[in-house]
C-alpha positions in Angstrom: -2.3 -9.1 -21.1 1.1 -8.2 -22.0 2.6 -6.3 -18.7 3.7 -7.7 -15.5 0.8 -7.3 -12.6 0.4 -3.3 -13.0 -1.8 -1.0 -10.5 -2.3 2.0 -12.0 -4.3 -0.1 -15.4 -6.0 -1.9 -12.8 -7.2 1.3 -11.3 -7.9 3.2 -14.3 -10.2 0.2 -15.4 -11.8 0.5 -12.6 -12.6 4.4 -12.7 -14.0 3.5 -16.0 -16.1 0.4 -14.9 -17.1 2.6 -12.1 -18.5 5.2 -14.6 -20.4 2.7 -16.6 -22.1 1.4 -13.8 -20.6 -1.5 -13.5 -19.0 -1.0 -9.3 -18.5 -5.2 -9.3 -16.3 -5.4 -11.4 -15.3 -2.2 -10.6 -14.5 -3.5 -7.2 -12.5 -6.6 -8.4 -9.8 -4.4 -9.7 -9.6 -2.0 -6.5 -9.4 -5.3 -4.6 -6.6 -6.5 -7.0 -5.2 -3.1 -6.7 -5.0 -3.2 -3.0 -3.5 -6.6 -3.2 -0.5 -5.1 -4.7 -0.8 -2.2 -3.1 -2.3 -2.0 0.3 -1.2 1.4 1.0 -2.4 2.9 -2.4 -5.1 5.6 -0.2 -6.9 6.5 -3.6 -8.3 2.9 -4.2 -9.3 2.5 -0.7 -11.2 5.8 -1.2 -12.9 4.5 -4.3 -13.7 1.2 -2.5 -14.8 2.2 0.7 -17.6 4.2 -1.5 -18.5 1.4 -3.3 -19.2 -0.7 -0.8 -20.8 1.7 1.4 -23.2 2.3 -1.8 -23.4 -1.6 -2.0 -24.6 -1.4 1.9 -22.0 -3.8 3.4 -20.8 -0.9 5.6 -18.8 -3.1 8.0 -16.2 -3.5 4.7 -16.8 0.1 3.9 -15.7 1.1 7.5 -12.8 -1.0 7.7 -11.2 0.5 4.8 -12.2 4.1 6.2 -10.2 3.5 9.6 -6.9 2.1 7.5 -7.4 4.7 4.9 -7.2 7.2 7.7 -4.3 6.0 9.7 -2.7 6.5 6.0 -4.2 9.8 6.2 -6.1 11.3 8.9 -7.0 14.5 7.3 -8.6 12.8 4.1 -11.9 14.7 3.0 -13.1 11.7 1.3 -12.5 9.5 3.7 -14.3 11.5 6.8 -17.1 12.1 4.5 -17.3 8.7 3.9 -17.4 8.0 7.7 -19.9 10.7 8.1 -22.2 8.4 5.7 -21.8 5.4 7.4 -22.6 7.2 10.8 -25.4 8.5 9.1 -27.0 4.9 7.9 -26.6 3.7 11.7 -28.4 6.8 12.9 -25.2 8.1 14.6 -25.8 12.1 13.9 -23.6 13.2 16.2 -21.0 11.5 15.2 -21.9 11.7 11.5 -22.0 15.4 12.0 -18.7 15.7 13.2 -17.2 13.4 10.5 -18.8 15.7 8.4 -17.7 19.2 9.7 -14.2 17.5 9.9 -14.2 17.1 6.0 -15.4 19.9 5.0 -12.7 21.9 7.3 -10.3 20.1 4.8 -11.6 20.2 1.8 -14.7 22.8 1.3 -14.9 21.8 -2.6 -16.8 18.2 -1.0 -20.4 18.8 -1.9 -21.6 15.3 -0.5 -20.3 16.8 3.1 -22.1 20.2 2.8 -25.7 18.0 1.7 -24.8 15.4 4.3 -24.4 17.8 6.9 -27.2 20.1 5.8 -29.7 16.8 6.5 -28.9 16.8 9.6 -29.1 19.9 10.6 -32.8 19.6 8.5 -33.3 16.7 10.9 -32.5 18.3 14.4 -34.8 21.8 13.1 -32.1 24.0 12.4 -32.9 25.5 9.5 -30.7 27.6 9.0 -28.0 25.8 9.4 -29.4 23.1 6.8 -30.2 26.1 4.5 -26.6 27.8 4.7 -24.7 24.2 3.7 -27.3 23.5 1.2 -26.2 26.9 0.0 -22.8 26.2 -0.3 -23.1 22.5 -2.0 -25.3 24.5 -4.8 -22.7 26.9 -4.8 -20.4 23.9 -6.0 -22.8 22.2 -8.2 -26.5 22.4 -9.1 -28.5 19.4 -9.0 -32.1 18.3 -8.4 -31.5 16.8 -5.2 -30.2 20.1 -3.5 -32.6 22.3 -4.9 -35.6 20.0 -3.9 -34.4 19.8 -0.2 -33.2 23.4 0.1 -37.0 24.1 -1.0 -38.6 22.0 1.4 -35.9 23.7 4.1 -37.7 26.7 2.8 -41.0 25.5 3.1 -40.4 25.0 6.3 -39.3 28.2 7.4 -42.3 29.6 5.8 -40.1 31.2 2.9 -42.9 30.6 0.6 -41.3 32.3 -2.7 -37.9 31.0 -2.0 -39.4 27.2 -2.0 -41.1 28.5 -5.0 -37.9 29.2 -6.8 -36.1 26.2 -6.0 -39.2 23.6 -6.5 -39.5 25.3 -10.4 -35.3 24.9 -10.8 -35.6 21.3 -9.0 -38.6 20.8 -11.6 -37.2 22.0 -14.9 -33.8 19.7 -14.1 -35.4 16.6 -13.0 -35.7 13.3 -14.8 -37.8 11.7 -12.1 -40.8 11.6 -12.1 -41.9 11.0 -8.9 -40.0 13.6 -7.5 -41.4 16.0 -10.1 -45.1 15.1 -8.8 -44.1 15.8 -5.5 -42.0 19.4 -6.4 -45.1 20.7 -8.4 -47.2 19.2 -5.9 -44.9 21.3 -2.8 -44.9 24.0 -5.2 -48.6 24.4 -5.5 -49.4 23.9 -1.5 -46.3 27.1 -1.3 -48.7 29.1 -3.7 -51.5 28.7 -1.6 -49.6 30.5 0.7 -49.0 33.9 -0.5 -52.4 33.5 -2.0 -51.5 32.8 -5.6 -54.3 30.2 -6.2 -54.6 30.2 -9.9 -50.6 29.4 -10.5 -51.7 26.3 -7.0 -54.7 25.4 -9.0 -52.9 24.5 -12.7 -50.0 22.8 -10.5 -52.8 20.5 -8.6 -54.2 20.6 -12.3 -51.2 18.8 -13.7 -51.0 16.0 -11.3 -54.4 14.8 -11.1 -53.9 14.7 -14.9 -51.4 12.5 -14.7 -54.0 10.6 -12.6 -51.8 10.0 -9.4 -54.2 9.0 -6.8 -51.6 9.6 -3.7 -52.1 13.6 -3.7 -55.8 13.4 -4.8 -57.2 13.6 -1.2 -54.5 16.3 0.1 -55.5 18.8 -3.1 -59.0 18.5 -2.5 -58.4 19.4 1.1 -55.8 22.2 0.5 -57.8 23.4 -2.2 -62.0 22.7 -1.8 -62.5 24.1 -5.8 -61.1 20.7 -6.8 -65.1 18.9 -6.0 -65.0 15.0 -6.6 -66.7 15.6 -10.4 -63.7 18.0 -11.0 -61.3 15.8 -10.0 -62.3 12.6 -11.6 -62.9 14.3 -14.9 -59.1 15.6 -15.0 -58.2 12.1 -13.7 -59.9 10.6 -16.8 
């Protein structure tokens, strides 16, 4: 109100607005920051992700190009590509947008998870393992943990998917992923022939009466009969 048209409160507001939750309006002050300053590489960082989050990736990949003829070695701005190759199915090209950022900045998580899904994708699991690794080694989240254990499950490391499904669990606030982690965990127990710790996981969710795993418990595990099941499901 009482300054000349100013960038940097425009982008600060927009940080903040961003945090609440509120990317629209978040969006109208890195557009009016980009007005005034079309060069300003931080705001078309924050935008491009925005509106790739928004889905209008055409607009998100328009400010990735100019960003990086600003900058071509921008982390943020590759991984950001890497996304958007990602949504159109482009995993070549995603992968190498990918690589590319984390070759400049190996602190991006989002690139190391990114990449990781890929490499989950094409059945290289080690590969997805080894940068799942190194995003948990930057933060721990659900996410990560859940698909490192399924990477896990899949290689047949059955108390390694164990670990991470339990971690996954105990930080999660969703609770359809949580059905699905204790239902992954109990189907790893079965494996290395721990069926009592497989039987109170399978336990739990027919308690909470979810009908989508009913059919896969009583065929993974036959000592859940149709009376059994019902009466936890009551």
């Amino acid at each position: 109100r009482y300054s000349p048209p100013y960038s940097e409160a425009y982008y600060n507001r927009a940080g903040v607005l961003s945090d609440l939750g509120r990317d629209g309006e978040a969006l109208d002050d890195y557009n009016y920051v980009l007005d005034l300053e079309p060069e300003n590489l931080d705001a078309l960082i924050n935008r491009a992700s925005i509106l790739y989050e928004r889905g209008d990736y055409e607009a998100a990949r328009q400010d990735v190009d100019y960003g990086l003829t600003l900058n071509a070695n921008s982390a943020q701005l590759l991984c950001t590509r890497g996304l958007l190759a990602m949504a159109e199915g482009k995993n070549d090209a995603a992968h190498q947008a990918l690589s590319a950022a984390i070759a400049h900045d190996a602190c991006l998580s989002a690139a190391w998870s990114n990449r990781a899904i890929i490499a989950f994708e094409r059945g290289d699991l080690d590969a997805a393992i080894n940068d799942l690794c190194s995003a948990l080694a930057l933060e721990e989240s659900t996410p990560l943990l859940y698909n490192r254990g399924l990477a896990y499950q899949a290689k047949e490391l059955w108390q390694q998917a164990i670990e991470d499904f339990a971690r996954a669990i105990a930080l999660s606030n969703d609770d359809a992923d949580t059905q699905d982690m204790v239902f992954q965990r109990g189907r790893c127990y079965l494996q290395i022939g721990q069926h009592e710790q497989a039987k109170q996981d399978f336990a739990t969710l027919l308690q909470l009466g979810n009908e989508l795993y009913v059919d896969e418990i009583r065929k993974l595990e036959p000592a859940f009969s149709v009376a059994a099941t019902q009466k936890l499901m009551q």
